[in-house]
C-alpha positions in Angstrom: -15.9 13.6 2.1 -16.4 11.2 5.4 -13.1 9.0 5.3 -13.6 5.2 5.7 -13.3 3.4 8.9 -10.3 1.9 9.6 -9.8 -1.9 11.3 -7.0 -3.0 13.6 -5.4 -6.1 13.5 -2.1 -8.1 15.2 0.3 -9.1 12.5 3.0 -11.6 13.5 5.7 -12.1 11.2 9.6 -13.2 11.5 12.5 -10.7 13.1 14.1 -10.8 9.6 11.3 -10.0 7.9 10.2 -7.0 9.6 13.7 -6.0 9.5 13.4 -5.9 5.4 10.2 -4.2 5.7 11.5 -1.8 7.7 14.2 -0.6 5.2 11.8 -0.9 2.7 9.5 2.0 4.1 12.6 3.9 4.9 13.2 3.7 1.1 10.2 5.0 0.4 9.5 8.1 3.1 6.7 5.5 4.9 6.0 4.3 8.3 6.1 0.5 8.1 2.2 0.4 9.4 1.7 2.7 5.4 4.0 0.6 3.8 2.0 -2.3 4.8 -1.6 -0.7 3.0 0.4 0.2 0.2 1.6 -4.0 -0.4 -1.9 -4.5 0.0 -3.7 -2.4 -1.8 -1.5 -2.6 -5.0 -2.0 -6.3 -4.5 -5.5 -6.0 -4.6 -5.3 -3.8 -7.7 -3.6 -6.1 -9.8 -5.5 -8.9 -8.5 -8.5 -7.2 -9.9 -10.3 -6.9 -6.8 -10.3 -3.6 -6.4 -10.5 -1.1 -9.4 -8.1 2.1 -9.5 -9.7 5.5 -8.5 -10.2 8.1 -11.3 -7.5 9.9 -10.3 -4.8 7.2 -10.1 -6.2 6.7 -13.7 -5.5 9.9 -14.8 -2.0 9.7 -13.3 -1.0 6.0 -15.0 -2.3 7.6 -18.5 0.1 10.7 -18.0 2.7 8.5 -17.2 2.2 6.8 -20.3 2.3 9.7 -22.3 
């Protein structure tokens, strides 16, 4: 399966708030660039703009079981 292009882009936010994103990927075994795609994408999702693969379906009904 061809993986999707990816887009670069400058991000500038406050020394204290990189600081908490930073232990926040720590706390969750990612880099702070795959933490960042991980906020956004799970904001997208409950926004509704973008629907959940088959397989993260699969795992949020086993979850629920």
């Amino acid at each position: 399966m061809a993986k999707e292009a990816q887009k670069s882009f400058v991000l500038r936010i406050d020394a204290s708030m990189m600081n908490e994103l930073e232990h926040w990927a720590e706390d969750e075994f990612r880099s702070v660039n795959g933490q960042l795609q991980w906020i956004i994408a799970e904001a997208l999702r409950r926004s509704g703009r973008v629907k959940r693969s088959k397989k993260q379906q699969r795992e949020g009904s086993d979850a629920r079981s």
